[in-house]
SEPA-598033 format. One line per 4 residues: their letters; for each residue x, y, z of N, C-alpha, C, O, CB. Coordinates in steps of 0.05 Angstrom, whole numbers, plus 5000, padded with zeros to 4 digits. Glycine has a CB too. Example, Ala and Ser with C-alpha at 12.3 -4.5 7.8 and 13.67 -1.06 7.14 Angstrom:
SEPA-598033
as> 5264/4886/5156/5246/4910/5156/5264/4934/5156/5285/4934/5169/5226/4911/5181 | 5257/4955/5142/5273/4979/5143/5258/5001/5157/5268/5023/5161/5282/4988/5114
END
This chain:
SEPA-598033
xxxx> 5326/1885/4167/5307/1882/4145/5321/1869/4121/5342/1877/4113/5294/1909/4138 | 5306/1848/4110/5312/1834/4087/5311/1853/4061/5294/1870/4056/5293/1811/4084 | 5327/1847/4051/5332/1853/4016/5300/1852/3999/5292/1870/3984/5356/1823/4000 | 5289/1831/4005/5273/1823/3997/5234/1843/4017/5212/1851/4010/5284/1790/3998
xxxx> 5246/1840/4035/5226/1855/4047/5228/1898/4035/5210/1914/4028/5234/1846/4086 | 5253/1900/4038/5260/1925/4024/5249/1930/3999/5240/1952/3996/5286/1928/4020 | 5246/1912/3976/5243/1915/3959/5207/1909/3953/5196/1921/3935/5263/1903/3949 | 5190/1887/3974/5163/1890/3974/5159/1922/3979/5147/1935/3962/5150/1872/3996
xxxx> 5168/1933/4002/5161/1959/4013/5156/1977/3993/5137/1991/3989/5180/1969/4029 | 5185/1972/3977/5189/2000/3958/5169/1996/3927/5165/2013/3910/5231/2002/3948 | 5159/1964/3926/5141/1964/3900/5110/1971/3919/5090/1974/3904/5142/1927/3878 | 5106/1972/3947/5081/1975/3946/5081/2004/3958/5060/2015/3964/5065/1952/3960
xxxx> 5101/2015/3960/5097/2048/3952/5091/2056/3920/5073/2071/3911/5125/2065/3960 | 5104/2048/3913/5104/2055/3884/5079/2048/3878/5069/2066/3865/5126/2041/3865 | 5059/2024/3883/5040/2024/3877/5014/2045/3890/4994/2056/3879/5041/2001/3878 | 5022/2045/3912/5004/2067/3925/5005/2095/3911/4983/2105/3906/5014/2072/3955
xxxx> 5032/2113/3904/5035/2124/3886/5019/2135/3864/5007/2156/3859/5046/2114/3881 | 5022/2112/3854/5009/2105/3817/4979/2105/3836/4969/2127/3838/5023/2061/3791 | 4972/2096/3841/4943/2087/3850/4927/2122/3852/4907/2130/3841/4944/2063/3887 | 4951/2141/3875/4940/2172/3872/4937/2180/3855/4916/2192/3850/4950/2189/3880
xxxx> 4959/2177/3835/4961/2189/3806/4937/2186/3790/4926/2204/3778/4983/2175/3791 | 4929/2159/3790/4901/2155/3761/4883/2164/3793/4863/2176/3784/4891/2107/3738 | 4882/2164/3804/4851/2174/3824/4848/2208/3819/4826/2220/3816/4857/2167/3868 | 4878/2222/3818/4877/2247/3816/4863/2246/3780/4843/2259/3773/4910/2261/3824
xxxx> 4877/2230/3766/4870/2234/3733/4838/2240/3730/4825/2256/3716/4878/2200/3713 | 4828/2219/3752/4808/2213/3743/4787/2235/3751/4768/2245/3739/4804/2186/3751 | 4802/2241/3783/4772/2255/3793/4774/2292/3776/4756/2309/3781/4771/2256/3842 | 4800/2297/3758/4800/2319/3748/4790/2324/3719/4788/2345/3706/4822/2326/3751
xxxx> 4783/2296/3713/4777/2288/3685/4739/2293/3687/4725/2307/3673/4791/2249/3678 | 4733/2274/3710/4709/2279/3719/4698/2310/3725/4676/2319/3717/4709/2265/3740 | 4716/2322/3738/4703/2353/3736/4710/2368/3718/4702/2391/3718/4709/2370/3758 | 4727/2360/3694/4732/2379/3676/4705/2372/3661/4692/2393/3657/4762/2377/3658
xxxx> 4693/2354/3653/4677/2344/3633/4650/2339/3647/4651/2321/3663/4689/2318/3619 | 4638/2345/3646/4603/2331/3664/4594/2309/3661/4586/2295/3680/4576/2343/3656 | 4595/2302/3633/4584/2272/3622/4593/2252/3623/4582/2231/3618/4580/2268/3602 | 4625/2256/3631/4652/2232/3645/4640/2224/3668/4630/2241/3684/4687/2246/3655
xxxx> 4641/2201/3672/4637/2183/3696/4652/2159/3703/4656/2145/3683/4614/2176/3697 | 4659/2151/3722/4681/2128/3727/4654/2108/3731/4636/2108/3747/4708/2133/3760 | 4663/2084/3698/4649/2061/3701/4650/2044/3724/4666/2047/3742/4654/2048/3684 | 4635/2026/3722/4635/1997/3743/4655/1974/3715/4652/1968/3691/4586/1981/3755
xxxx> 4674/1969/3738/4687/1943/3720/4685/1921/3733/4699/1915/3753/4716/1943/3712 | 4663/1903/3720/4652/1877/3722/4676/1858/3732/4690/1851/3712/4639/1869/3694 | 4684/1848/3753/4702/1827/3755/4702/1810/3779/4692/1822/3797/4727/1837/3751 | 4710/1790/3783/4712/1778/3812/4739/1787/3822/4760/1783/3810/4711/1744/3812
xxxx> 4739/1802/3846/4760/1810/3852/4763/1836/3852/4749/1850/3838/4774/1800/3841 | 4784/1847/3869/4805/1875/3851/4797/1878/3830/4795/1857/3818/4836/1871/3844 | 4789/1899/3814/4791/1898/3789/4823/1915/3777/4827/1938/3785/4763/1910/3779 | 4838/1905/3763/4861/1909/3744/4862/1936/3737/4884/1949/3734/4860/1892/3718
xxxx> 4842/1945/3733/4838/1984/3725/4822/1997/3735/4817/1993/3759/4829/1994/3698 | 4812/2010/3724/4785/2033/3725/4781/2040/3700/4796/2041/3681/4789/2062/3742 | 4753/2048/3701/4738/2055/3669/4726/2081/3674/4715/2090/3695/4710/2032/3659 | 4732/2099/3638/4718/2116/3644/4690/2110/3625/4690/2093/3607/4734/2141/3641
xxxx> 4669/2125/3631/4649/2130/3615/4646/2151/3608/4655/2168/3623/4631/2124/3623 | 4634/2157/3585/4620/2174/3567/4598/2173/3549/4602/2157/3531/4633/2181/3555 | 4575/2184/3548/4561/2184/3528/4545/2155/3521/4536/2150/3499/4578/2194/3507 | 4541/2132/3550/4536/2111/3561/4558/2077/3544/4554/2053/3542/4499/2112/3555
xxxx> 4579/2095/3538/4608/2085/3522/4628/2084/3542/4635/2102/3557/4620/2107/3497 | 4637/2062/3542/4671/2066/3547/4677/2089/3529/4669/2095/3507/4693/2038/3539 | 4695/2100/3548/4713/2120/3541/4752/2116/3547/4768/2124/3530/4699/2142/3559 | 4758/2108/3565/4781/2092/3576/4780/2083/3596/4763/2088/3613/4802/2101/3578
xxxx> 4807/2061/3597/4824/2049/3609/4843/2062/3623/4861/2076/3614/4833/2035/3596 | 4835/2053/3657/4863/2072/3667/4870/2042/3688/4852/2027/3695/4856/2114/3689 | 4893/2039/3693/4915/2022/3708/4940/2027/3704/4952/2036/3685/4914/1994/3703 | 4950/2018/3734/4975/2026/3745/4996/2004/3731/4991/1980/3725/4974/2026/3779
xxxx> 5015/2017/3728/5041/2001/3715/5060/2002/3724/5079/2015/3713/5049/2006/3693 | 5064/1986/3754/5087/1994/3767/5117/1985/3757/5135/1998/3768/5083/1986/3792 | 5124/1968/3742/5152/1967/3730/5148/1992/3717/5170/2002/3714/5162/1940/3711 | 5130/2007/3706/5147/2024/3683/5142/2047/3707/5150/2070/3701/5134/2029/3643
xxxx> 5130/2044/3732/5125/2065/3745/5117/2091/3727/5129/2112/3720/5147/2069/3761 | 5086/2078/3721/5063/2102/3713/5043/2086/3714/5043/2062/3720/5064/2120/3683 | 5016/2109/3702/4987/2099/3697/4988/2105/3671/4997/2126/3661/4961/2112/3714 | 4975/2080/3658/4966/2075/3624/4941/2078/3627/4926/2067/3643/4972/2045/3607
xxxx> 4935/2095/3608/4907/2105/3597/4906/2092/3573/4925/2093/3558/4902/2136/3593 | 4879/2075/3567/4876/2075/3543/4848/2072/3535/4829/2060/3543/4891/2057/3534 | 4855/2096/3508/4824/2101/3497/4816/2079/3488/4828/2064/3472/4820/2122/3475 | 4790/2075/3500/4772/2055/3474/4767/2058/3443/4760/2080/3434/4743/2053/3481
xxxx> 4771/2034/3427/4763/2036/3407/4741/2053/3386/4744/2060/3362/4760/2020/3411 | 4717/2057/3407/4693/2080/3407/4694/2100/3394/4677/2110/3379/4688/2090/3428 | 4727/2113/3404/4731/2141/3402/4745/2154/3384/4765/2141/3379/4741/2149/3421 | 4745/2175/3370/4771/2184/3347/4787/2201/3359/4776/2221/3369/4763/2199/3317
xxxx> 4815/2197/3361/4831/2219/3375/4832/2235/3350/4833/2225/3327/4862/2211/3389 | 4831/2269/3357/4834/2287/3342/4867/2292/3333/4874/2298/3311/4819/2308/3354 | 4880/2288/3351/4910/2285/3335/4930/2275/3361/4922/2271/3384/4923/2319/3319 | 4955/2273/3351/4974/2261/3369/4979/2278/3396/4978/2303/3394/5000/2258/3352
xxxx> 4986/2265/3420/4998/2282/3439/5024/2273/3458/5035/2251/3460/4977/2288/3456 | 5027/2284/3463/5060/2279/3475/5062/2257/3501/5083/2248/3508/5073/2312/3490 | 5042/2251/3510/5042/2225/3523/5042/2204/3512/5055/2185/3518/5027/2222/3537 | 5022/2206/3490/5029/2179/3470/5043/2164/3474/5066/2172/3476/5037/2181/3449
xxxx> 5039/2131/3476/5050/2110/3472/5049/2103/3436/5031/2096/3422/5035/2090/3492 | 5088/2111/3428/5076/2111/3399/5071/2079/3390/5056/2072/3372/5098/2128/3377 | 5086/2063/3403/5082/2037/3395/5054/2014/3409/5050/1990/3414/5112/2026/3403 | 5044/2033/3409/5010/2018/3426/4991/2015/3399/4991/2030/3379/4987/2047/3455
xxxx> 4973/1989/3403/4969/1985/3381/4940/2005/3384/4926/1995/3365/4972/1954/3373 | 4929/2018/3392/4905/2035/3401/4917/2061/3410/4941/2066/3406/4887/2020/3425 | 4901/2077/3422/4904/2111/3428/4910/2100/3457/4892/2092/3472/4872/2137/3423 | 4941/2100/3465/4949/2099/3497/4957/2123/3499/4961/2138/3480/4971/2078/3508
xxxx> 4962/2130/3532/4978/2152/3544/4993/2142/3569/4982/2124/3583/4959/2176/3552 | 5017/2153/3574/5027/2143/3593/5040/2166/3614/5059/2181/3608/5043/2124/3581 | 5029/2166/3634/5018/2188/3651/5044/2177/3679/5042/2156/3692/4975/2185/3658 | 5061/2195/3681/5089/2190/3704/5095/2203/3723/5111/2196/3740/5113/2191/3694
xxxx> 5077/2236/3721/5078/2257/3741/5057/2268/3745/5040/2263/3729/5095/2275/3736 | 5051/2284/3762/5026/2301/3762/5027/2325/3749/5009/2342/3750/5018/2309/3788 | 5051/2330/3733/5051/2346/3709/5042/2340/3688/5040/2357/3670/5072/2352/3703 | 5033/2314/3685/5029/2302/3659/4993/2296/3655/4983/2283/3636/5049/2272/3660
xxxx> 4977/2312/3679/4946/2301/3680/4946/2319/3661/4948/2313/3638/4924/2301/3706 | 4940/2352/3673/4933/2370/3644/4930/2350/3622/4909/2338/3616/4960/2392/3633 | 4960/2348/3609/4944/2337/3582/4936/2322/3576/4926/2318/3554/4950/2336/3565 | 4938/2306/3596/4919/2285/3589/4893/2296/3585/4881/2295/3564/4917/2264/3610
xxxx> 4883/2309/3612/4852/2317/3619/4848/2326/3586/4832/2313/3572/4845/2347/3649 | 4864/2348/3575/4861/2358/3554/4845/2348/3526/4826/2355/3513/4883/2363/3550 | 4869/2318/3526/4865/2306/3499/4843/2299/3499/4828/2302/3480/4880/2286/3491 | 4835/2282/3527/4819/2259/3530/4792/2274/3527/4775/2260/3516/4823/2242/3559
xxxx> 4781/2314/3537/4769/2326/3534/4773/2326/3495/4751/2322/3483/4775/2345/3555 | 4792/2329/3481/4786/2334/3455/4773/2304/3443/4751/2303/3430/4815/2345/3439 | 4783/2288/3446/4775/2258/3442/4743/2252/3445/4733/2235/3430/4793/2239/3465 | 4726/2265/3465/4707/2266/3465/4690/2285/3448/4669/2276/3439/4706/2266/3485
xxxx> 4699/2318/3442/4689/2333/3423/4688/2329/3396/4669/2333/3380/4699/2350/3426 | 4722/2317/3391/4717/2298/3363/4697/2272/3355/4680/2269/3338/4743/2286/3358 | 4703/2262/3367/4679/2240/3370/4648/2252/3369/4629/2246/3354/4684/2225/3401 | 4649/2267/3386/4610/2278/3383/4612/2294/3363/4593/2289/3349/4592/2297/3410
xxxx> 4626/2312/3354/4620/2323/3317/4622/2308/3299/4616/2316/3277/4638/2342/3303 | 4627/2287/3301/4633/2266/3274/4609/2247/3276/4601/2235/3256/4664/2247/3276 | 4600/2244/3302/4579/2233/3298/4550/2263/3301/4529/2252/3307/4580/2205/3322 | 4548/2278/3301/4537/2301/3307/4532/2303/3260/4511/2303/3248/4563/2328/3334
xxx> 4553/2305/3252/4549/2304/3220/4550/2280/3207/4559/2280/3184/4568/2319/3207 | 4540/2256/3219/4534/2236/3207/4499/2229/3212/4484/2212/3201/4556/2215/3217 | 4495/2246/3229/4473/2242/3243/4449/2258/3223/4426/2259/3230/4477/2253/3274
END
């Protein structure tokens, strides 16, 4: 076996991987929350991510990042994060998370659950 074939193998594990990882994110995100639903993303082709929905809103961005080996979440614009969390991408120019283990869904599920509560009280007292 080639060098080169070794190393397809080992990036399309890694992608298979990452691929469980945001499917697990997603389908726990979906049962933590009722009103979460995994959008349709419009594209020719594969599509590059997966979308979540909320509240008939994007809610995030999830795709696999196999050089950094993880899944990037990123909140839409839409939404107000209620405060910082330890996945944080601090240098993202928007609310990212960067998700590397299956230790790391919790908080995600968590934030991405507060991200939505903040958001509907703020519009809940503007209303």
């Amino acid at each position: 076996m080639t060098d080169m074939t070794k190393e397809t193998e080992r990036d399309e594990r890694i992608r298979r991987l990452l691929d469980q990882l945001g499917s697990e994110l997603i389908s726990r995100i979906i049962g933590n929350q009722s009103a979460i639903t995994e959008g349709q993303v419009m594209t020719v082709g594969p599509p590059p991510y997966r979308r979540l929905d909320c509240d008939g809103r994007a809610l995030a961005y999830i795709r696999s990042r196999p050089r950094k080996v993880s899944v990037r979440v990123d909140v839409s614009g839409l939404w107000v994060a209620p405060s910082s969390c330890t996945l944080q991408i601090p240098s993202a120019s928007g609310i990212a998370l960067l998700i590397q283990t299956y230790k790391d869904i919790e908080p995600a599920v968590a934030f991405l659950d507060q991200v939505v509560s903040t958001t509907r009280a703020i519009h809940a007292r503007a209303a």
